[in-house]
Every structure is written in structure tokens, then in C-alpha cells.
OpenMM code with the backbone's topology and positions (N, CA, C; nanometers):
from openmm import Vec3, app, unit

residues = "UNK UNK UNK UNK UNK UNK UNK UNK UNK UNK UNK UNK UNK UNK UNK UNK UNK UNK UNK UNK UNK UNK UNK UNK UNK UNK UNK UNK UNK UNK UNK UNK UNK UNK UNK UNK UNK UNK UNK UNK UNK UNK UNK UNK UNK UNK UNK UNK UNK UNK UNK UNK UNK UNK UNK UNK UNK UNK UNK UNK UNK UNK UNK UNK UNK UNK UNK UNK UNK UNK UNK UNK UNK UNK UNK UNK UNK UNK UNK UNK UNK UNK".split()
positions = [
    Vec3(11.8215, 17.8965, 6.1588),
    Vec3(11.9320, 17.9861, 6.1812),
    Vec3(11.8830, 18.1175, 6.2421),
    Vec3(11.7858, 18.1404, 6.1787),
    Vec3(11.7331, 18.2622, 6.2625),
    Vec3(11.6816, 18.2553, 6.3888),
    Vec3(11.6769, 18.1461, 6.4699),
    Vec3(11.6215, 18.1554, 6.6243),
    Vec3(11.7570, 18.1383, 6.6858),
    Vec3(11.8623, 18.0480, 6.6551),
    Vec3(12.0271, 18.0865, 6.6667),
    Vec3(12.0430, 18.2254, 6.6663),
    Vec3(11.9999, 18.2953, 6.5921),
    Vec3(12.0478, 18.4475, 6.6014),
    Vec3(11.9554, 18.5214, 6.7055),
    Vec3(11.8929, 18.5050, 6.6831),
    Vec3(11.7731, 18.5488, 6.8261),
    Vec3(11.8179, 18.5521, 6.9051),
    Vec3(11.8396, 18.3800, 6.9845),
    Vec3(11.9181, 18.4106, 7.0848),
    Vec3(12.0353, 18.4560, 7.1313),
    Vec3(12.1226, 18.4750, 7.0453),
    Vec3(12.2567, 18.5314, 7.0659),
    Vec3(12.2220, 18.6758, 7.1061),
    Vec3(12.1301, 18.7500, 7.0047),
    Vec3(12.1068, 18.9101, 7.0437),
    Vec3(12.0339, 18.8825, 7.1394),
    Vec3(11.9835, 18.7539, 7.2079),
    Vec3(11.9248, 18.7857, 7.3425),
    Vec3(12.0240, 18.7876, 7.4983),
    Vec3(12.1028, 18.7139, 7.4663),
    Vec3(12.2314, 18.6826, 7.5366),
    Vec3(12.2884, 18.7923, 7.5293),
    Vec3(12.3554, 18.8800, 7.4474),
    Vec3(12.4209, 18.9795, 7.4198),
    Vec3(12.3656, 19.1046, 7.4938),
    Vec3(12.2155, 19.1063, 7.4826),
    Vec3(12.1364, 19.2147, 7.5039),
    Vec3(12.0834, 19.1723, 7.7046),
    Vec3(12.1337, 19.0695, 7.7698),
    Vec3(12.0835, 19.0285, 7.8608),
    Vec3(12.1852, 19.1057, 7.9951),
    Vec3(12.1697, 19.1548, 8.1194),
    Vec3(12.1756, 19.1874, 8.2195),
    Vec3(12.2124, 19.0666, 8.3327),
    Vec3(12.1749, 18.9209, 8.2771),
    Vec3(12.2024, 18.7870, 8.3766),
    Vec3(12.3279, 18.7331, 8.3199),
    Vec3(12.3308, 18.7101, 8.1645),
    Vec3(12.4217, 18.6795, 8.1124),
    Vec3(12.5182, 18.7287, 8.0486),
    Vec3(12.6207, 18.6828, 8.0512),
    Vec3(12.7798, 18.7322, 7.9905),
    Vec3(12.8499, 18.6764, 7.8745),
    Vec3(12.8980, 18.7115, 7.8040),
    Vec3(13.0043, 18.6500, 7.7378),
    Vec3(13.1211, 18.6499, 7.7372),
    Vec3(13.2124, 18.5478, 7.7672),
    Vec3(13.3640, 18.5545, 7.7867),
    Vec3(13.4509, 18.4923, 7.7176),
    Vec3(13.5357, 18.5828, 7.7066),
    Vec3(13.6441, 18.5249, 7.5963),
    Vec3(13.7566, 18.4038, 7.6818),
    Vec3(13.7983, 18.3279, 7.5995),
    Vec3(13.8623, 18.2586, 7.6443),
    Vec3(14.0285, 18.3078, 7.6205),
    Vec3(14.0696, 18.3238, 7.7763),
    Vec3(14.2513, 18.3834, 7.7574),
    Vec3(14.3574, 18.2320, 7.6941),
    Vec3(14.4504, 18.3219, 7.6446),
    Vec3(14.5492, 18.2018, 7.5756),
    Vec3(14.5706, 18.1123, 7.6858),
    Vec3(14.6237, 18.1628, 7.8219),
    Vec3(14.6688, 18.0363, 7.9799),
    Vec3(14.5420, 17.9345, 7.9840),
    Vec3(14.4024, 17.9565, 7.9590),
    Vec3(14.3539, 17.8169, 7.9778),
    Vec3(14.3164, 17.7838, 7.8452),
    Vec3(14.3118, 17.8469, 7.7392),
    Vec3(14.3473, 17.7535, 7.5937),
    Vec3(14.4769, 17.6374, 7.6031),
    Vec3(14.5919, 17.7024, 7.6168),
    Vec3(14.6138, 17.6054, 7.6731),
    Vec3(14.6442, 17.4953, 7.7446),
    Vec3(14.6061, 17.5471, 7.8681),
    Vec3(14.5158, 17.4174, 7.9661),
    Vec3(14.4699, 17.3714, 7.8536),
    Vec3(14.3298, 17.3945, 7.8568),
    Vec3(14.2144, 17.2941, 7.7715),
    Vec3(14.2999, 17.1746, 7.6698),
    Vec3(14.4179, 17.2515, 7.5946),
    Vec3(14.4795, 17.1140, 7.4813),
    Vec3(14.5710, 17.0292, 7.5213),
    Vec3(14.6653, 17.0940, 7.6906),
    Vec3(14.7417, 17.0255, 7.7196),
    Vec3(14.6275, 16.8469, 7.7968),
    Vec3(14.5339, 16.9170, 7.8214),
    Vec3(14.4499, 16.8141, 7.9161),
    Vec3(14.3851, 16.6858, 7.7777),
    Vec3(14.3442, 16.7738, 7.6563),
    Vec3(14.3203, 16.7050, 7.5058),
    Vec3(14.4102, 16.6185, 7.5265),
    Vec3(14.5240, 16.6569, 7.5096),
    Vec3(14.6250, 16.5348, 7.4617),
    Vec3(14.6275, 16.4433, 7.6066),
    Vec3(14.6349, 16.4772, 7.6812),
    Vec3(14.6961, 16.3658, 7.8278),
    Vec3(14.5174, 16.2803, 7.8227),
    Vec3(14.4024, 16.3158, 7.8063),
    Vec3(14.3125, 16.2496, 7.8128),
    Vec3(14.2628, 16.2034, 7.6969),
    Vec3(14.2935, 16.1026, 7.6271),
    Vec3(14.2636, 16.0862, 7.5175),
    Vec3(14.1674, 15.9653, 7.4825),
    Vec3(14.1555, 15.9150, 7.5849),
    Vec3(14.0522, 15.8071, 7.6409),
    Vec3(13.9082, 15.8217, 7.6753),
    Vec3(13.8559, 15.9685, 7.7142),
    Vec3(13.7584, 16.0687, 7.7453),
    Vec3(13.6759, 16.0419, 7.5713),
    Vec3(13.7180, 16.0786, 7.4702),
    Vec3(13.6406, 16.1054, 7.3572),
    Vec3(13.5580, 16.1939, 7.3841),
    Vec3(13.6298, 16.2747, 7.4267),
    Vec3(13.5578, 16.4427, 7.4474),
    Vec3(13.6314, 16.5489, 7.3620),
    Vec3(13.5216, 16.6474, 7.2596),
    Vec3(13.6019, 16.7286, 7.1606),
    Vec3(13.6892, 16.8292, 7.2811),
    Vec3(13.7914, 16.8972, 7.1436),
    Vec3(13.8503, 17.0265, 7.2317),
    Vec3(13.7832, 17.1383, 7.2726),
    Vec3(13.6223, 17.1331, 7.2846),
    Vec3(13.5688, 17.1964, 7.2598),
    Vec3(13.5007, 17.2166, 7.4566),
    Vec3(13.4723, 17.0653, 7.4579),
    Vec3(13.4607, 17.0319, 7.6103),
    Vec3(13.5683, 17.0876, 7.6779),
    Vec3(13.6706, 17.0554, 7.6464),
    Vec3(13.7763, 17.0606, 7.7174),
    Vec3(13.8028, 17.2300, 7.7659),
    Vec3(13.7832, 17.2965, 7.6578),
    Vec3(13.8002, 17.4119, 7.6399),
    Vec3(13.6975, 17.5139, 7.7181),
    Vec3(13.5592, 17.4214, 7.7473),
    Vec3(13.4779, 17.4740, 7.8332),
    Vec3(13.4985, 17.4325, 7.9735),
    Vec3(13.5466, 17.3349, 7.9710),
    Vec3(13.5833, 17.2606, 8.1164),
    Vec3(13.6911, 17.3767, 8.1971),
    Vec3(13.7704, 17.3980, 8.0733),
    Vec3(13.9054, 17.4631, 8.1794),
    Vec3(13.8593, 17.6171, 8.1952),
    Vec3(13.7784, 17.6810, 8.1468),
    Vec3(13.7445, 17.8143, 8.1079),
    Vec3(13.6432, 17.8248, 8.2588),
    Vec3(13.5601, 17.7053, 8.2601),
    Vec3(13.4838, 17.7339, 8.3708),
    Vec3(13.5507, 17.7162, 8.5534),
    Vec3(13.6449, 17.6226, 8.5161),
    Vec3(13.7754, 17.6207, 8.6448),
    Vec3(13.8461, 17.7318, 8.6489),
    Vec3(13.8431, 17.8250, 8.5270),
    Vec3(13.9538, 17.9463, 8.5592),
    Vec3(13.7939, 18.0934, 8.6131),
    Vec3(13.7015, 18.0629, 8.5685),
    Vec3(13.6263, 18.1495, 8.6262),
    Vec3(13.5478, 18.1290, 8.7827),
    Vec3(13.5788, 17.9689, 8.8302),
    Vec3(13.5064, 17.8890, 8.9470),
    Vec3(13.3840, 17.8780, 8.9391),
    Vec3(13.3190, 17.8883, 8.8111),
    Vec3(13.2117, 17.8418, 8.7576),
    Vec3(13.1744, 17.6638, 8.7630),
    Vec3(13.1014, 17.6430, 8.8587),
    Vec3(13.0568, 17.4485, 8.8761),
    Vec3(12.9465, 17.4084, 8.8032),
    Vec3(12.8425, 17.5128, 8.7526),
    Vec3(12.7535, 17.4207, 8.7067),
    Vec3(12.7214, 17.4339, 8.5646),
    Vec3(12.7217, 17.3751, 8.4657),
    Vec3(12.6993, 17.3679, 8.3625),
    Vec3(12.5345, 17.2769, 8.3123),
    Vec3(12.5241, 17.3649, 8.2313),
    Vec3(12.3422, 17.3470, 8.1594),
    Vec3(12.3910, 17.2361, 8.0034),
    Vec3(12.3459, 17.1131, 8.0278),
    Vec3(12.4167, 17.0457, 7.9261),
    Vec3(12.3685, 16.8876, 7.9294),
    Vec3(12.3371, 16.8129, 7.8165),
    Vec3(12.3308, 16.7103, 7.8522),
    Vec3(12.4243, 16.6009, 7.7367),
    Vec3(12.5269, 16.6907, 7.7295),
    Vec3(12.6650, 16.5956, 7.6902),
    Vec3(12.6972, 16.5554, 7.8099),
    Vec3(12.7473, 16.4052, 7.7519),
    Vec3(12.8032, 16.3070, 7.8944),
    Vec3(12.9531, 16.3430, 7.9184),
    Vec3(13.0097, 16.3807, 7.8415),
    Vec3(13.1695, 16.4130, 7.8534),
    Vec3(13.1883, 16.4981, 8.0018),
    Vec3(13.0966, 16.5875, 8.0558),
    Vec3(13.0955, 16.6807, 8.1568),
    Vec3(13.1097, 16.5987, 8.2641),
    Vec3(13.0702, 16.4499, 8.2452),
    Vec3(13.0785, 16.4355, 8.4302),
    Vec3(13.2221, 16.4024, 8.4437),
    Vec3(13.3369, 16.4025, 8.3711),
    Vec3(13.4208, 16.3715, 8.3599),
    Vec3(13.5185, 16.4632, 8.4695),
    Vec3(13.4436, 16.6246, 8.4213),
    Vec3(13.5159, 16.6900, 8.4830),
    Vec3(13.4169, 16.7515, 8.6532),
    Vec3(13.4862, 16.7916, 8.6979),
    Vec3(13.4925, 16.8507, 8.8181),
    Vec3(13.3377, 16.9523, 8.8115),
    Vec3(13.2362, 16.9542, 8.7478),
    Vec3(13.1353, 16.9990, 8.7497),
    Vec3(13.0436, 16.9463, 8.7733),
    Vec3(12.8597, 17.0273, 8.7988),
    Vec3(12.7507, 16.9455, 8.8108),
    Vec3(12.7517, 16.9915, 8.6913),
    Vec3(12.6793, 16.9045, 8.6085),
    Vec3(12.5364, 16.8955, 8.5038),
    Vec3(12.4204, 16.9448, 8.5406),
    Vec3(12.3820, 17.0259, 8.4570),
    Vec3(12.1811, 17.0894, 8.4653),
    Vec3(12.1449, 17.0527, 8.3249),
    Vec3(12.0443, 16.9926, 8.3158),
    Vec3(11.9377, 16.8935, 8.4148),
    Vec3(12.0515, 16.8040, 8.5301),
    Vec3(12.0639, 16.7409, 8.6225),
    Vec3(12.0720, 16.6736, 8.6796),
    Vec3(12.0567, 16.5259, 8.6166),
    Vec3(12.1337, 16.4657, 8.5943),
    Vec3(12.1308, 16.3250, 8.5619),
    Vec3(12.2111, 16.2406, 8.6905),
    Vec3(12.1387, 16.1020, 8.7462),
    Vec3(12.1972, 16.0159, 8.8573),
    Vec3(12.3345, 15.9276, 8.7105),
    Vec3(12.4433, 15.9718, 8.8003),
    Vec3(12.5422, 15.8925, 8.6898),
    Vec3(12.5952, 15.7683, 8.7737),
    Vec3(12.5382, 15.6926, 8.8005),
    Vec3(12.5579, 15.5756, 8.8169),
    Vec3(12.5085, 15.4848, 8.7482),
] * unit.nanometer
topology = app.Topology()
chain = topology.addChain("A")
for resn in residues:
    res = topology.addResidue(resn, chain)
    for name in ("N", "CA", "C"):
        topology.addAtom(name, app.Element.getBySymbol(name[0]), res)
């Protein structure tokens, strides 16, 4: 827990990185898309990052949950999804 906290005061304390709140209009996006995709088995949690990064035009995400190729982003690392 304490290297969890580390990095947060490193994030917080960083000049590259940001933190952003998520506005109520793509909350909910993110649950209206939950319910219509329910076949995905992706938490609201994806979803919620998915639509947050379409409302900022943010494409690439650092991640190696598979739920992401679902949406409209790259993955970092790079995985061939075929």
C-alpha cells in the first residue's frame, strides 16, 4: 500500500501528468454504453475510462486489459490482436 501511495504523490506532484475528473455527460455515456454492451464483460470501470478518454481525444492507453481493444483506442504495450 505504501508504493500505491508513492505513486499517487508522484502523479500528483508530476509536471507530465494530470488528473481528471470525470464530468456527469460522459458518466453517463460510460453506463448508457454498460447497458447496450453487455456482451463485452467489461467492468463500468472500462467503460468509464473508454468514454472519458473520447471526451478528452485521448487514443492511447497504457494497459494490458483485453476489454480496451474493444474500444476505439491503441493499447501500450502493443499487443498483435489477431
Amino acid at each position: 500500500m505504501r508504493n500505491a501511495a508513492s505513486f499517487l504523490t508522484t502523479l500528483d506532484e508530476s509536471t507530465l501528468y494530470q488528473f481528471e475528473s470525470v464530468s456527469e455527460d460522459v458518466f453517463d455515456d460510460a453506463k448508457a454504453t454498460f447497458v447496450e454492451w453487455t456482451d463485452l464483460d467489461a467492468s463500468l470501470t472500462d467503460f468509464t475510462v473508454a468514454a472519458h478518454m473520447d471526451a478528452l481525444g485521448v487514443d492511447h492507453v497504457l494497459t494490458y486489459d483485453r476489454h480496451y481493444d474493444a474500444f476505439d483506442v491503441t493499447t501500450l504495450p502493443y499487443r498483435n490482436q489477431s
